[in-house]
C-alpha positions in Angstrom: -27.5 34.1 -12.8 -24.3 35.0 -10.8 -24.1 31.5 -9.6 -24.3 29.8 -12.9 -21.8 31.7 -14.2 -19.3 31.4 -11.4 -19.8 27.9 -11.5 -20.1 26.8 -15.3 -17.5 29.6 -17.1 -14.6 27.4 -16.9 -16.5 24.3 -17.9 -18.2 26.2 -20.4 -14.7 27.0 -21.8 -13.5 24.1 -21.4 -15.9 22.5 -23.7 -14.9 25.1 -26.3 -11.4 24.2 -25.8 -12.4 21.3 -26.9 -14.4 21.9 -29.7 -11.9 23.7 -31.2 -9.3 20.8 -31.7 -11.9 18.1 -32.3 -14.0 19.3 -34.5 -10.7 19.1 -36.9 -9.4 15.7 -36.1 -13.0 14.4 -36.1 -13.0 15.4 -39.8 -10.1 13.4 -40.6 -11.2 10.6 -38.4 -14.4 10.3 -40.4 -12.5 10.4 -43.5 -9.9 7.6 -42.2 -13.3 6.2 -40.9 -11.0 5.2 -38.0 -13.8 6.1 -35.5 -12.9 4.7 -32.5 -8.7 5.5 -32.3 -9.3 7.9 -29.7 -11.3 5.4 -27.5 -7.9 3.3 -28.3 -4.9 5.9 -27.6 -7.0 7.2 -24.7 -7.3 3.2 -23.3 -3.3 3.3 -24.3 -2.5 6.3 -22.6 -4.2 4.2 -19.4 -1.9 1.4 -20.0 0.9 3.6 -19.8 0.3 5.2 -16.4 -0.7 1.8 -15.1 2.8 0.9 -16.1 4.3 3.6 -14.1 2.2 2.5 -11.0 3.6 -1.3 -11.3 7.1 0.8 -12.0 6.3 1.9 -8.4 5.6 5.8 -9.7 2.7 7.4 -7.5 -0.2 8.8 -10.1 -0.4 11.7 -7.3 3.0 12.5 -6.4 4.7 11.8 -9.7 1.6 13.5 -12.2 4.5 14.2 -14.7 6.8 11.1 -14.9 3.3 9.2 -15.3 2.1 11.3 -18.1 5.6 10.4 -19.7 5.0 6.6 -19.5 1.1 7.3 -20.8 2.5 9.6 -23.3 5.3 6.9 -24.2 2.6 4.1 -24.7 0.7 6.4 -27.1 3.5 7.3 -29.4 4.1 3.0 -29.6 0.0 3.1 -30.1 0.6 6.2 -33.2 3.2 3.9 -34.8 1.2 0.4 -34.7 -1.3 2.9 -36.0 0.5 3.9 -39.1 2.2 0.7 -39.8 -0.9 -1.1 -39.8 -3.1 0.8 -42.5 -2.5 -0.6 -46.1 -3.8 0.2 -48.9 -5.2 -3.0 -50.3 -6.7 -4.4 -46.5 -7.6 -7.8 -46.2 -8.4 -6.7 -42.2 -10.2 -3.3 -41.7 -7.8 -0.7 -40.1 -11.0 -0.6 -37.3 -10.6 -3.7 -36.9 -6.9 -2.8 -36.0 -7.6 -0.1 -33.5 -10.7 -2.4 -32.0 -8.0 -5.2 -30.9 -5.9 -3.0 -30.1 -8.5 -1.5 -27.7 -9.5 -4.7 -26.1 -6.2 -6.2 -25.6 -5.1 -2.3 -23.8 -8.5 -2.6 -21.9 -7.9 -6.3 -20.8 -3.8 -5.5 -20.0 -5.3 -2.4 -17.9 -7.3 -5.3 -15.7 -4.5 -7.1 -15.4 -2.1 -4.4 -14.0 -4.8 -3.0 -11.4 -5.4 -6.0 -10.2 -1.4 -6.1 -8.6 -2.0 -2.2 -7.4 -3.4 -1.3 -4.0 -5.8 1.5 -5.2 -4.8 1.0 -9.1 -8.5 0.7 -10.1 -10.0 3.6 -8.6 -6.6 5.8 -9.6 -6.6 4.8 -13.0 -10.6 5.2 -13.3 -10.3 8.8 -12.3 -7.6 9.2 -14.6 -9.8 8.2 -17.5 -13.5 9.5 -16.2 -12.2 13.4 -15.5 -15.1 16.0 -14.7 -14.9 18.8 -16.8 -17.7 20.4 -14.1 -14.1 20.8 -11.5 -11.8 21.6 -14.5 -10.0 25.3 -13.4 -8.8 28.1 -15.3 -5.2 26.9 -14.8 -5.5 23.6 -16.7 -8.5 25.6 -19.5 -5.3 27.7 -20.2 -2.5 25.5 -20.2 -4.8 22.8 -22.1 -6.0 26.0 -24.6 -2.1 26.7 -25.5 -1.0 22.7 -25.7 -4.1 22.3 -28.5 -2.8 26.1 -30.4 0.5 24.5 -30.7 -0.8 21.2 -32.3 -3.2 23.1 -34.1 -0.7 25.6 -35.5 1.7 21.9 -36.3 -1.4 21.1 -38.6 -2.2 24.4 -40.2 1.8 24.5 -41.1 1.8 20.7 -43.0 -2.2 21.0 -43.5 -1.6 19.9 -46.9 0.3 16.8 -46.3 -2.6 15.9 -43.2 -5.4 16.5 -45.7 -4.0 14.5 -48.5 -3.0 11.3 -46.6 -6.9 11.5 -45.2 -8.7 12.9 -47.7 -7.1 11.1 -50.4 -4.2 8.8 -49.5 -3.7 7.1 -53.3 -2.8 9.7 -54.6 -0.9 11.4 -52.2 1.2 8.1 -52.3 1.4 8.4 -56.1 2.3 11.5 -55.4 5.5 10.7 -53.3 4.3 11.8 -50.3 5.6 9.2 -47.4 2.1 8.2 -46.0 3.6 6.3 -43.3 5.6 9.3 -41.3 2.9 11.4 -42.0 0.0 8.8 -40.4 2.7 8.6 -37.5 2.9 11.8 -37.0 -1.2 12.4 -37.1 -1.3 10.2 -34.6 1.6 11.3 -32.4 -0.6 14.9 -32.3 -3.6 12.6 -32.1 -2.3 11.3 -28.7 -1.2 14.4 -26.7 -4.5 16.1 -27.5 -6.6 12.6 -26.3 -4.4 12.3 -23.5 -5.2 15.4 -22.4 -9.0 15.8 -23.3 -9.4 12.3 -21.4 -8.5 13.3 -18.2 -10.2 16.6 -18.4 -13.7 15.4 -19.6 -13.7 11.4 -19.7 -13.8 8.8 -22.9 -17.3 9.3 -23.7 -17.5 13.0 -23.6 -14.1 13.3 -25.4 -15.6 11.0 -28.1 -18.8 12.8 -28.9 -17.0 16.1 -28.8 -14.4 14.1 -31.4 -17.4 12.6 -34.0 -20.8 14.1 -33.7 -20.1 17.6 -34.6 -18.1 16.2 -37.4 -20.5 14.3 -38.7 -22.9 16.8 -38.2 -21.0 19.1 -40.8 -19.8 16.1 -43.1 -24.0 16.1 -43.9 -24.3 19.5 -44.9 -20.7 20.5 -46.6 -18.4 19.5 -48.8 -15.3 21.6 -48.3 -13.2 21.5 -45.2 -13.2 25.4 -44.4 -17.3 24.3 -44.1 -17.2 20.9 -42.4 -15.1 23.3 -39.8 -17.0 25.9 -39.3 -20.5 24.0 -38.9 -18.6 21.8 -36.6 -17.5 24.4 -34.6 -20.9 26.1 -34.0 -22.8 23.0 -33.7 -19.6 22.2 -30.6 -20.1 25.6 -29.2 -24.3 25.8 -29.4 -24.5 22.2 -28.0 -21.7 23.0 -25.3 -24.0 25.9 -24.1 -27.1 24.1 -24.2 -25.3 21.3 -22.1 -23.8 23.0 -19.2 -27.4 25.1 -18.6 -29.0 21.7 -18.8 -26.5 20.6 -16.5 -26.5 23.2 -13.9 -30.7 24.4 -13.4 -32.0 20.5 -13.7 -28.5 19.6 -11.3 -27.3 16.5 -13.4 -23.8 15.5 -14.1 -22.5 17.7 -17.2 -20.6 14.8 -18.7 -23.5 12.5 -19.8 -25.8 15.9 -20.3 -23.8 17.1 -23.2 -23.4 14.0 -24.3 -26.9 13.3 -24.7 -27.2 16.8 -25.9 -25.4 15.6 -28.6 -27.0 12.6 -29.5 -30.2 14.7 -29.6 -28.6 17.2 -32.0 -27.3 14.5 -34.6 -30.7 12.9 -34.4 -32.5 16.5 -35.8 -29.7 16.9 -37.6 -30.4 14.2 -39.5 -33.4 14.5 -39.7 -33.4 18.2 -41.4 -30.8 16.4 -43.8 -33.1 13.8 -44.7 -36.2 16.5 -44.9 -34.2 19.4 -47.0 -32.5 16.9 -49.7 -35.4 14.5 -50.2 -37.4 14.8 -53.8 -40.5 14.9 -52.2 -40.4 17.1 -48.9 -44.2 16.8 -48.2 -44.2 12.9 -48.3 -40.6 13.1 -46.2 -42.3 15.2 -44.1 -45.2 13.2 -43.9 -42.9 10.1 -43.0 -41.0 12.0 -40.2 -44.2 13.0 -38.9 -45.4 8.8 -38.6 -41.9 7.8 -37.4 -42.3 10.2 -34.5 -45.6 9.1 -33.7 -44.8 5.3 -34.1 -41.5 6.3 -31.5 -43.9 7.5 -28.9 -46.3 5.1 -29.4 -43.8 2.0 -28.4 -42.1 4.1 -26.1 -45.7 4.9 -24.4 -46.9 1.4 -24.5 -43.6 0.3 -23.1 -44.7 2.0 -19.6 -47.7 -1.0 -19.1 -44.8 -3.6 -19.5 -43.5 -2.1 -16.0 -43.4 -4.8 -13.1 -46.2 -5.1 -11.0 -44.9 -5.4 -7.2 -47.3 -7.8 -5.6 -45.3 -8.2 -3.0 -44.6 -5.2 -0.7 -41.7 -3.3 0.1 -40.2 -5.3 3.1 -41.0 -8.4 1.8 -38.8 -7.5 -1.5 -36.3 -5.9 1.4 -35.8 -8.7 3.1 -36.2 -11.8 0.6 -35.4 -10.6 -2.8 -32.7 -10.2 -4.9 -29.8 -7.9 -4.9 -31.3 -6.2 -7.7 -34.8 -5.9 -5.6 -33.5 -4.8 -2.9 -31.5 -2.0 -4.3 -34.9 -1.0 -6.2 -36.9 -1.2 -3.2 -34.2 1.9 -2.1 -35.1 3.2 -5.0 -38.3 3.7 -4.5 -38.6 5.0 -0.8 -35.9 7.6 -2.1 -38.7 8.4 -4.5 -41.7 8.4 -1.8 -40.3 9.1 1.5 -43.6 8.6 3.1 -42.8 4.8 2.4 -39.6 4.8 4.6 -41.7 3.3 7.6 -42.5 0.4 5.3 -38.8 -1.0 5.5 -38.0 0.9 9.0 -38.0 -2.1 11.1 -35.6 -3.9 8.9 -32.9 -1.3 8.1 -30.3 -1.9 11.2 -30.2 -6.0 10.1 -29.4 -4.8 6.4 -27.1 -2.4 7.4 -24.8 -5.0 9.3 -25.5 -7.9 7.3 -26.4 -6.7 3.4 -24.4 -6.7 0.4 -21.8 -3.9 0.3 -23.9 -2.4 -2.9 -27.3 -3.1 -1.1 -25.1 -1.4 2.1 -24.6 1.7 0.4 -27.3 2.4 -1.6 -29.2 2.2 2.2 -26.4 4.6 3.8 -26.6 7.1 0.7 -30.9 6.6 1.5 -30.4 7.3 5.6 -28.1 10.4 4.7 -30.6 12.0 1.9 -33.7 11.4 4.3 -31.8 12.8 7.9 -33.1 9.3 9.3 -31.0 9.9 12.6 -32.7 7.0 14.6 -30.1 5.0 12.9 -27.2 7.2 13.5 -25.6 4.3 16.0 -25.7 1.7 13.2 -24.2 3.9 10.5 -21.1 4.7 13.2 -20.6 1.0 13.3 -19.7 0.9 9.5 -17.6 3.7 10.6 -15.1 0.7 11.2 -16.3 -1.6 8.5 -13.2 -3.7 6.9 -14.3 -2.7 3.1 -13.1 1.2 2.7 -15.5 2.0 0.2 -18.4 1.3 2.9 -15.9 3.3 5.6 -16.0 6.3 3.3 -19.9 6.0 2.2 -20.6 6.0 6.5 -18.9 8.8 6.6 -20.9 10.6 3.9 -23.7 9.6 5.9 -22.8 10.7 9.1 -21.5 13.9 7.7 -25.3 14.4 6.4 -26.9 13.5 10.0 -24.7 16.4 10.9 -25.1 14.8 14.7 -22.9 16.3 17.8 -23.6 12.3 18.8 -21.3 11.6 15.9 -17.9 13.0 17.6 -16.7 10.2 19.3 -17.7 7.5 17.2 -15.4 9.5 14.8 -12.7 10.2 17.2 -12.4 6.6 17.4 -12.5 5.6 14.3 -10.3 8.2 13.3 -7.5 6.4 15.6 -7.6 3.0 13.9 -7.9 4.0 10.1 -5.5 2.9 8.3 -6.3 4.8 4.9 -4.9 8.2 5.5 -6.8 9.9 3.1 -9.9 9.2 5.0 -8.6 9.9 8.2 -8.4 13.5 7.2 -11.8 13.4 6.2 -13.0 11.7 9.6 -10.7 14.6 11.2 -12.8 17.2 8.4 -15.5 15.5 9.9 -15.1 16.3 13.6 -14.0 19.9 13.3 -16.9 19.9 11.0 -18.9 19.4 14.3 -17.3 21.9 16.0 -14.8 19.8 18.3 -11.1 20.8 18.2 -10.0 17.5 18.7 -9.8 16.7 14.6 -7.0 19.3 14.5 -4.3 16.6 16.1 -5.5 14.0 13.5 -4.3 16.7 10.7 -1.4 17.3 12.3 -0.5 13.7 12.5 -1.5 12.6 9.0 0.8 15.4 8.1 3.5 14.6 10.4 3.9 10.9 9.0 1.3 10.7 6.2 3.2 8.4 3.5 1.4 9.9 0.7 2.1 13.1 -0.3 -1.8 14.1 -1.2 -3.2 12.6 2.0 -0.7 15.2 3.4 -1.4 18.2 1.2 -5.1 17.3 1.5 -4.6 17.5 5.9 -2.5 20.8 5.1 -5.4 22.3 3.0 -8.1 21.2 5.7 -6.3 22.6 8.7 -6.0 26.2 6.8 -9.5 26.1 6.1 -10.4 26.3 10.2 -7.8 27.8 12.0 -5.4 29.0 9.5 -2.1 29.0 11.4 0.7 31.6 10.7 3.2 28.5 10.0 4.3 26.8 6.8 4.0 23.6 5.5 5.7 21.7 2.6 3.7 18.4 2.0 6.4 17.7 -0.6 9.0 17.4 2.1 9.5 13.8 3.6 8.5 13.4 7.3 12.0 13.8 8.5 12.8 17.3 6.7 9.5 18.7 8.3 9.7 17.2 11.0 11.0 21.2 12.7 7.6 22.7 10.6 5.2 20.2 12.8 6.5 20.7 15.9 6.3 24.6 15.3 2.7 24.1 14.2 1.7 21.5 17.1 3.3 24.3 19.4 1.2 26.9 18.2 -2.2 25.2 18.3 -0.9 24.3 22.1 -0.7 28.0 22.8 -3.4 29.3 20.5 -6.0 26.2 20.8 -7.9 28.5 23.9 -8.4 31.6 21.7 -8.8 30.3 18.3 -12.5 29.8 16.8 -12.5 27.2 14.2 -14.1 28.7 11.2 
């Protein structure tokens, strides 16, 4: 129990951070029925930092000046927003924020395609893990969302009316326009945020279902709110147990978690306001068994495997292949089955096909192939590099330290140089230290060289400093210090 809490409290109050503000736009949303504007703004917000890459700002070094540009490109996104929603609409205002979405997405593609790690930097950007999330960013990200909160609860009347009931606040003389800007302005810096925190989808579910939840069972707002909130904070509970004792990712589990609540949900709304509850009841009762009974009878639609594992290894399809993995990660007892034709894949197989087998060698300590894994050690594509590493890290091999040592010397991504160097101090060899110390002697990114900085202070911690923010010349005094010391010290220190 001491372990679950260590590890899921922040996430756990993370989710309620989110809850908290979502549950409130979520009911305006609905009542816009503008469901999809934060997959829009979040997809904007993207754009923006993708901007400030091809503006040559780093996404690591620079975290501010590129929240600026995403944070730019959603206040352009809030006022397309408002300008576009009329009140007699010959296009829907989804329709709107759905083009808008696509041409962002397709712009995003476009832009990544001219950066040298854009894709994977702007992916983590919008995926985010709310299982890593700390108490720094749950408390700076708590006391962003009180001060948008409290800008809502000050004009709540103005918000509510241009949602709720935007004739008449127009009649009225309210100016719809500024006000629908300014919804979305606040809109933006609370997506924003939430997106890199917990990702598009989780963001979204946390933004609609618990809203719509409470938009079936109240009328007032004061309601809608406080049934969205519980229904946030049960399902955020249920999610990050889920999560943590059956060890799936939290993301999709509390998503899923709320699917599964809207479809009761429903369900009890259907059953409680129907005007005959036995013959509602009755019909829920068929509907469940008619679901299990297709879903059941699915299973003898499953494809029959005449031919055998190594056959499907070596002459299928991509998609064969990958499911022939698949399967002897399943049933290890099959694993001699494709044995014999393991070291041709490995050297010859597509990259997928090539990692799904690295990922299958590492999770079954197959070390009879240990010499064929530390030849993808020097693989050209670095996403094989990096998944040969992962493997050889599992083998957890002494055999491994020069095949690192070497391809430590010729890597040209830095960031994975300090993991090859992780790697051989890992393995109890002294010799990664010097890789560290070079990565952070000349490292061009500032993160590969905080990252070396962080690894070398996790084994020998040395009584020196280190400012990975400096450029190589203004530390250049620091690293000779710290080489000097491990020259004097490397005899009597014991990596940890």
């Amino acid at each position: 129990m001491a372990d679950f809490l260590r590890s899921m409290t922040w996430p756990f109050l993370a989710c309620l951070v989110l809850t908290g503000i979502h549950v409130y736009l979520g009911i305006h949303v609905i009542a816009r029925k503008v469901i999809f504007v934060d997959l829009a703004l979040a997809t904007i917000a993207a754009l923006g930092a993708v901007w400030a890459a091809l503006l040559g700002w780093d996404l690591h070094e620079d975290p501010w000046a590129v929240k600026g540009f995403s944070l730019g490109f959603t206040f352009l996104g809030a006022a397309v927003f408002s300008l576009t929603r009329m009140r007699h609409e010959r296009v829907p205002h989804e329709a709107v924020i759905g083009i808008t979405y696509a041409v962002a997405l397709a712009a995003i593609i476009l832009g990544t395609a001219k950066l040298p790690h854009g894709a994977e930097e702007v992916r983590d950007l919008q995926a985010g893990s709310i299982l890593w999330v700390d108490g720094r960013t749950v408390g700076f990200t708590a006391l962003l969302y009180a001060g948008i909160g409290a800008f809502h609860w000050v004009f709540r009347r103005r918000f509510l009316a241009i949602s709720l009931t935007p004739e008449k606040a127009e009649r009225e003389g309210l100016r719809v326009r500024l006000w629908d800007f300014l919804f979305y302005v606040s809109f933006g810096f609370v997506v924003t945020s939430s997106v890199s925190i917990a990702g598009v989808l989780l963001v979204f579910s946390y933004l609609v279902i618990p809203s719509a939840v409470a938009v079936l069972f109240a009328e007032s707002v004061a309601a809608r709110l406080a049934i969205g909130w519980a229904v946030g904070t049960l399902v955020s509970a249920a999610g990050v147990s889920i999560s943590y004792f059956q060890d799936l990712p939290s993301g999709p589990v509390i998503v899923v978690t709320f699917g599964a609540f809207l479809v009761f949900a429903g369900l009890a709304h259907f059953l409680v306001h129907a005007s005959d509850r036995g013959q509602a009841a009755l019909r829920m009762v068929l509907g469940a068994l008619a679901f299990t009974l297709v879903l059941g009878g699915s299973t003898w639609l499953r494809k029959r495997e005449d031919a055998s594992l190594a056959h499907l290894l070596e002459a299928g399809t991509k998609a064969e292949r990958i499911q022939v993995l698949a399967e002897v990660a399943r049933a290890p007892a099959r694993w001699e089955e494709i044995r014999a034709l393991c070291p041709t894949l490995l050297g010859t197989g597509e990259i997928e096909v090539r990692l799904n087998l690295l990922d299958l060698i590492g999770a079954l300590h197959r070390s009879e192939l240990l010499d064929n894994v530390h030849a993808l050690l020097s693989d050209p594509d670095d996403t094989l590099r990096d998944r040969a590493l992962a493997c050889v890290r599992a083998l957890d091999s002494p055999a491994s330290i020069e095949p690192l040592l070497r391809a430590a010397a010729r890597e040209p991504d830095e960031y994975l140089r300090v993991e090859l160097a992780e790697a051989v101090i890992e393995l109890g060899d002294e010799r990664g230290i010097p890789i560290l110390l070079g990565v952070m002697e000349s490292g061009a990114v500032r993160q590969a060289r905080k990252d070396a900085w962080e690894h070398l202070n996790a084994h020998v911690v040395p009584p020196l400093e280190f400012h990975p923010d400096f450029a190589s010349a203004e530390h250049e005094a620091e690293i000779r210090a710290l080489r000097a010391w491990w020259e004097a010290n490397r005899a009597r220190v014991k990596l940890r």
